[in-house]
C-alpha positions in Angstrom: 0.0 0.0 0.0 1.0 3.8 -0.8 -1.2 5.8 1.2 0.1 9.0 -0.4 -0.8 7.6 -3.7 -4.4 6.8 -2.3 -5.5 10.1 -1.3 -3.6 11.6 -4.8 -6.0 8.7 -6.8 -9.1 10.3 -4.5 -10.8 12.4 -7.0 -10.4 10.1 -9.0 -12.0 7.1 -7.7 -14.8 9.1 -6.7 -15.1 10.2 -10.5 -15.4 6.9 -11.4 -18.4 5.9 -8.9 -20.3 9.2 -10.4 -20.0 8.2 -14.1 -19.3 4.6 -14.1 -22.2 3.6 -11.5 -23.8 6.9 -11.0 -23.1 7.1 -7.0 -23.1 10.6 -6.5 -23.2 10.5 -2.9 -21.8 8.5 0.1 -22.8 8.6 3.5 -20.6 7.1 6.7 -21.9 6.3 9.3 -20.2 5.1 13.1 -16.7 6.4 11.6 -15.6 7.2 15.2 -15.9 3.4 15.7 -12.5 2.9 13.4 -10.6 5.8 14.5 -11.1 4.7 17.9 -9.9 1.7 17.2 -6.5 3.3 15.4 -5.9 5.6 18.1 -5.9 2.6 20.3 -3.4 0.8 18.0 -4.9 -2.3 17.6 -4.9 -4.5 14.5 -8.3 -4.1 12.6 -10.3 -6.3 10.8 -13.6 -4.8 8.8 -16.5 -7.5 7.6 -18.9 -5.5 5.2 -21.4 -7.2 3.1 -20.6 -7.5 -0.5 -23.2 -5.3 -1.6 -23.2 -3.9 -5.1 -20.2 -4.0 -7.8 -17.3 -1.4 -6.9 -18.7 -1.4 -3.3 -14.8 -1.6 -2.7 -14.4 2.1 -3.9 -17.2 3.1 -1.7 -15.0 1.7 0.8 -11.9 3.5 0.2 -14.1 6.7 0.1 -15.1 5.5 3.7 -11.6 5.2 4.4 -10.7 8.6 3.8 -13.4 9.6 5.7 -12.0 7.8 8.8 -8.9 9.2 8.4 -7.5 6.3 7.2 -6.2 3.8 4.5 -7.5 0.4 4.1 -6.1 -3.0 2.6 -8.5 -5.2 0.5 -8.0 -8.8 -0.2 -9.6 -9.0 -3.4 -10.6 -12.1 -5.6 -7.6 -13.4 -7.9 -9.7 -13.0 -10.8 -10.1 -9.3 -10.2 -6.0 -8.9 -10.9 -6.2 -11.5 -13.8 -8.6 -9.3 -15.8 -6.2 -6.1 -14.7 -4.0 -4.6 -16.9 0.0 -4.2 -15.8 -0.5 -0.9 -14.6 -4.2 -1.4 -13.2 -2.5 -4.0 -11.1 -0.2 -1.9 -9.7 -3.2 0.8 -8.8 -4.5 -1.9 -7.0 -1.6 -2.5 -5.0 -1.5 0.8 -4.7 -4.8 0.7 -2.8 -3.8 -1.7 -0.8 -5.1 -5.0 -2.6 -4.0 -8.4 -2.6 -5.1 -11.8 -3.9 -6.4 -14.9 -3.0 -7.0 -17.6 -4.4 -10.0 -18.9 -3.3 -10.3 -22.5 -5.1 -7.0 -23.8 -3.4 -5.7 -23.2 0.2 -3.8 -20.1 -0.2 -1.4 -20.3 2.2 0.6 -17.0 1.4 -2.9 -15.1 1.7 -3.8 -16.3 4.8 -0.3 -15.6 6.0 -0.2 -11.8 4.6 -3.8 -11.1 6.0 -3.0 -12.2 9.4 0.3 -10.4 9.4 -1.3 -7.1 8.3 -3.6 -7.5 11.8 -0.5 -8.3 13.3 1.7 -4.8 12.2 -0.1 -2.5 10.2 -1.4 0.7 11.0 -4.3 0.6 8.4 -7.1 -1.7 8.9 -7.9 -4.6 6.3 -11.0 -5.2 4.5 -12.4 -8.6 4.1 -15.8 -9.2 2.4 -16.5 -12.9 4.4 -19.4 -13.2 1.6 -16.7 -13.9 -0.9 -19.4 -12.8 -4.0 -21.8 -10.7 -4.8 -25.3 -11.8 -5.1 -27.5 -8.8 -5.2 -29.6 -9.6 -2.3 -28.5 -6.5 -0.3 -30.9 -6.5 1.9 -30.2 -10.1 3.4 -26.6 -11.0 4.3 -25.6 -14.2 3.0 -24.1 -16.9 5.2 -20.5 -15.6 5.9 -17.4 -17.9 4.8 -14.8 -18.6 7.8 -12.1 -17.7 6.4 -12.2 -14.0 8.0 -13.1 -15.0 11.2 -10.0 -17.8 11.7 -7.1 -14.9 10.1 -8.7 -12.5 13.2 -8.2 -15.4 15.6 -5.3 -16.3 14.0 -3.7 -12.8 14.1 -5.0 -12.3 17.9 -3.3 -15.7 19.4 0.0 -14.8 17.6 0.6 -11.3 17.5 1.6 -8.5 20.0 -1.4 -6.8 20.2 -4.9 -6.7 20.2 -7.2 -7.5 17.3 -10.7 -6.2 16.8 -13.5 -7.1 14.1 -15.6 -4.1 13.4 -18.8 -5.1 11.3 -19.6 -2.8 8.8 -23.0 -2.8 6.3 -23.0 -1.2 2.7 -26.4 -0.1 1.0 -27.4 1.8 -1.8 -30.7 3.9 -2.2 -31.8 5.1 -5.8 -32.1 8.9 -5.9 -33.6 8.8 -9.1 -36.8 6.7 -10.2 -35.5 4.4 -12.2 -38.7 3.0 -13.4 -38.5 3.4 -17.0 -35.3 1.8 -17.5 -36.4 -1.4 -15.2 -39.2 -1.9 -17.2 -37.4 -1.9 -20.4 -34.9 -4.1 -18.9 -37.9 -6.4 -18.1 -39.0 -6.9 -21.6 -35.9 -7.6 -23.0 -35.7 -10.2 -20.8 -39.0 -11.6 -21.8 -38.2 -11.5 -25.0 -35.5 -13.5 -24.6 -37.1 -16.3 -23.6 -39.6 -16.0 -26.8 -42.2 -14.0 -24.4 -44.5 -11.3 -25.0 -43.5 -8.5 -22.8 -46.4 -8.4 -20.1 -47.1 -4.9 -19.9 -50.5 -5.8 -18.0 -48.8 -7.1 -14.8 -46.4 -5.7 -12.6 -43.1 -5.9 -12.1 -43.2 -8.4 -9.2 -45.3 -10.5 -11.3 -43.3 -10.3 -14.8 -40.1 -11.1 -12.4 -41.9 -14.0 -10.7 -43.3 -15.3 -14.1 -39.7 -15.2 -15.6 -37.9 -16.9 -12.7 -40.9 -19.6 -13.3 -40.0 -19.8 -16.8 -36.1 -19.9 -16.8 -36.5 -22.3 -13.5 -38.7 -25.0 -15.2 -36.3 -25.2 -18.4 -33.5 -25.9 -15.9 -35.1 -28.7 -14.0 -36.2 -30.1 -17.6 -32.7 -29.9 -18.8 -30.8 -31.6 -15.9 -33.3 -34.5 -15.7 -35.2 -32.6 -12.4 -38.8 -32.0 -13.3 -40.3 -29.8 -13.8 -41.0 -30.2 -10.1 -44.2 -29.0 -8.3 -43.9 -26.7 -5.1 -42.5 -23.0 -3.8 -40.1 -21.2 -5.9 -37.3 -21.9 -2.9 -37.9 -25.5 -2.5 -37.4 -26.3 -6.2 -34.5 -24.0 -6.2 -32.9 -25.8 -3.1 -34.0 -29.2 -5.0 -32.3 -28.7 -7.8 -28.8 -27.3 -6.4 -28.8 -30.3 -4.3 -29.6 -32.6 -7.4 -26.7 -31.0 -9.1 -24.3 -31.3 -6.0 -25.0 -34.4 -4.9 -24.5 -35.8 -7.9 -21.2 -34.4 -8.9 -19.9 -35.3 -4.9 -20.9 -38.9 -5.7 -19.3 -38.9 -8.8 -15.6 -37.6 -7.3 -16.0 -39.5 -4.2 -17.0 -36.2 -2.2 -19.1 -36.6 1.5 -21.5 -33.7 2.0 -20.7 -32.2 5.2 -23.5 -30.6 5.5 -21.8 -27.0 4.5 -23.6 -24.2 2.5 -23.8 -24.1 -0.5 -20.6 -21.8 -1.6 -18.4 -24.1 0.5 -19.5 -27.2 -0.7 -19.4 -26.0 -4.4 -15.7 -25.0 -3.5 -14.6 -28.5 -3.1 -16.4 -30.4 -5.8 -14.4 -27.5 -7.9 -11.3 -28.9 -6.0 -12.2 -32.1 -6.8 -12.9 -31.4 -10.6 -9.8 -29.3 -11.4 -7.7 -32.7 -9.3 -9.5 -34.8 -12.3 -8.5 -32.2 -15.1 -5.3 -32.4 -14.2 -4.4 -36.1 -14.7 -2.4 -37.2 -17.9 -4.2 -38.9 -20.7 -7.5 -37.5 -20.6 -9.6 -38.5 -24.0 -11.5 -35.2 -25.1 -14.5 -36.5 -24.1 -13.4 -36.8 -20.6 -11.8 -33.2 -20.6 -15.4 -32.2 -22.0 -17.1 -33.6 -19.0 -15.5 -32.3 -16.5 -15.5 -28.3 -18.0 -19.5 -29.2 -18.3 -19.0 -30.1 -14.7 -17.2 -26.9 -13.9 -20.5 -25.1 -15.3 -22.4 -27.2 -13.6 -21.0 -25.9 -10.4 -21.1 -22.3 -11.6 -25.2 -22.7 -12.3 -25.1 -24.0 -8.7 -24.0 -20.3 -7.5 -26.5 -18.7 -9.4 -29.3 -20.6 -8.1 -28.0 -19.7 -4.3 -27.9 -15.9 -5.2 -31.8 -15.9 -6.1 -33.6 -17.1 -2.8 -36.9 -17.3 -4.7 -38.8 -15.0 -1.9 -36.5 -11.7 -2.0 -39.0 -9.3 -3.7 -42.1 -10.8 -2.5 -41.2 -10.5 0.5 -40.7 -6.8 0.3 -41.6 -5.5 -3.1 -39.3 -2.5 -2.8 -37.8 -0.5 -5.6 -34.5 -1.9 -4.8 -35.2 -5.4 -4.4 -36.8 -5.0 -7.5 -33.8 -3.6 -9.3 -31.2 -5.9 -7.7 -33.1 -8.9 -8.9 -33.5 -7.5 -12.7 -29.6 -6.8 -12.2 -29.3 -10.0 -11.3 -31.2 -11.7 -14.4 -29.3 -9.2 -17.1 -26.0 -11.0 -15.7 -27.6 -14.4 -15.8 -29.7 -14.4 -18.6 -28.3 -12.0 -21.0 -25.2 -12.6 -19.9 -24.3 -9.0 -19.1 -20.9 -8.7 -17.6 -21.9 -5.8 -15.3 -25.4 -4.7 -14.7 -26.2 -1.3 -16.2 -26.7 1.4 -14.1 -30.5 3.1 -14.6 -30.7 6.1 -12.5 -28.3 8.2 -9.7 -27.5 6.4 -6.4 -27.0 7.1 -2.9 -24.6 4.7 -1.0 -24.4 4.4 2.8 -21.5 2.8 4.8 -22.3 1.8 8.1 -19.4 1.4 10.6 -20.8 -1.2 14.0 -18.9 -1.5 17.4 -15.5 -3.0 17.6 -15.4 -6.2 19.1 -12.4 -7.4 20.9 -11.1 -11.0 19.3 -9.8 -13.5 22.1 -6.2 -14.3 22.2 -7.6 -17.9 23.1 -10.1 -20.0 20.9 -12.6 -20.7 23.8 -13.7 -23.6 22.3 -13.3 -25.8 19.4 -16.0 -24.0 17.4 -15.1 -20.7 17.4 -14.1 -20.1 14.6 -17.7 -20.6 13.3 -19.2 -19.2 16.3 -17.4 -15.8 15.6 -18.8 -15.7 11.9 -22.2 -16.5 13.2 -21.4 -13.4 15.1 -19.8 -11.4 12.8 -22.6 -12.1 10.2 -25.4 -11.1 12.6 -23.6 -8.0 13.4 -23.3 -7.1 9.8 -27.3 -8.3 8.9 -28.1 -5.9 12.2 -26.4 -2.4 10.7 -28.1 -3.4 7.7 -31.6 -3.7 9.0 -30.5 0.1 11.1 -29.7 1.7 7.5 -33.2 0.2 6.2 -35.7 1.1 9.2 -33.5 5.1 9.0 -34.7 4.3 5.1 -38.0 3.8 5.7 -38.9 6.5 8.8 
């Protein structure tokens, strides 16, 4: 990191989020939490939800705001799509990778020793992806709970966790757009566009659609039931089936984790000498396999239903562009106001006080985060 070179790239980044997501404005909130923390010199670890794309530069806006710079470890991928010199921006910024398939050793080590030494807090997103359901936190991973307790047992001084929820409000009705969004997708499925429904409908209708061809195609129905029980179903069709075939016991983990070591499993298989092309066809059918898996666990089946707001609305039509037509980024259909909400720092134990803990701290962690969340929604809605 090159915190000089951060706040000289500040304008700039903030540029970006105006014209490249239309975020005009971002709010922090609980910012004395983290200076707190610095001035008391302890190693800092902050868990947001992975909200929205570029929530990470709404995060180094944050950053400044604390008085601060942060490190991010960021997704391999993210550098692999970089150019030379956009890789060494993000460096710049603090970022490093991980590899997330494999047991990165040298990421877990660099993570914990940054808790360990560095003035500047780090930045992990314990969701690992993005699945534009930002009103519900999905299940957190482990991994940023065990380099906290990893960094508190070995290093010379304390470690905190401060929780920290991301949000963002659309300024402007984006109404029009959503609705031509909408009928594209219908169309691509061979659909009249439904004008005569709502939105809800036409998105319930469509997830219908797209959801029965999938269960027809991998030999699964279609099935009777709720939307969320044939999604479930069918992601557990998929994954059990690929764990039987590579010799793979279900541990009973969520979804993400168990999808992360049938992909263990598969690249293991890829890798062996001799493969007829057949075989090497299989298994990168398998590898999408496992990728369809992921999309089914970002759509919980209930999400705008539940609360038919204008957000929930757009996330989930954000969510279909990428999934359906294949859209590498969402577009961006009207000017956004992003929130950053900073909770309490809580003190890690030096000592795992029991053999769980690990788990029982993201449990925490993730209730924590889900908590400032629902805060930033019930200011919303007063």
């Amino acid at each position: 990191m090159t915190p000089w070179l951060v706040r000289l790239w500040r304008p700039l980044i903030n540029r970006t989020l105006r014209k490249s997501q239309k975020i005009t404005q971002v709010e922090v909130q609980g910012a004395e939490h983290v200076r707190a923390a610095l001035k008391d010199g302890a190693g800092t670890l902050i868990t947001p939800n992975h909200s929205f794309h570029y929530d990470s530069y709404v995060m180094i806006e944050a950053a400044h705001r604390c008085g601060s710079c942060f490190h991010f470890l960021s997704a391999w991928q993210i550098f692999a799509m970089s150019r030379p010199f956009e890789q060494k921006v993000l460096q710049w910024h603090g970022c490093y990778s991980i590899n997330r398939e494999g047991n990165d050793v040298q990421a877990f080590k660099t993570s914990v020793d940054i808790l360990r030494e560095s003035p500047h807090p780090l930045v992990i997103f314990p969701e690992g992806d993005i699945y534009h359901n930002n009103d519900r936190v999905t299940p957190f991973r482990e991994g940023a709970a065990a380099v906290a307790m990893s960094a508190a047992k070995k290093g010379p001084r304390k470690v905190v966790a401060i929780p920290a929820a991301l949000k963002c409000f659309y300024v402007q009705d984006p109404q029009e757009e959503l609705l031509e969004l909408m009928a594209r997708l219908e169309e691509s499925l061979h659909w009249r566009p439904r004008k005569d429904l709502s939105l809800s409908a036409r998105i319930y209708k469509l997830a219908e659609g797209m959801l029965t061809l999938k269960e027809i195609e991998y030999n699964a129905g279609p099935r009777s039931g709720t939307v969320p029980e044939r999604i479930a179903a069918l992601s557990n069709k998929i994954l059990t089936d690929l764990e039987r075939e590579h010799a793979l016991r279900d541990r009973g983990g969520i979804i993400p984790e168990r999808v992360k070591e049938a992909r263990k499993a598969i690249i293991k298989a890829s890798e062996k000498e001799g493969l007829s092309e057949s075989e090497q066809l299989r298994l990168e059918l398998q590898m999408e396999d496992l990728f369809f898996v992921i999309q089914l666990f970002s759509y919980p089946g209930n999400y705008v239903q539940e609360k038919p707001t204008l957000e929930r609305i757009a996330e989930t039509l954000d969510k279909f562009e990428e999934d359906v037509l294949r859209a590498t980024y969402p577009g961006i259909r009207g000017e956004r106001h992003a929130v950053v909400r900073f909770g309490e720092p809580l003190e890690v134990p030096k000592e795992r006080e029991s053999k769980n803990a690990v788990s029982e701290w993201t449990d925490l962690l993730e209730q924590k985060v889900q908590g400032l969340l629902d805060q930033i929604n019930a200011a919303r809605d007063n």
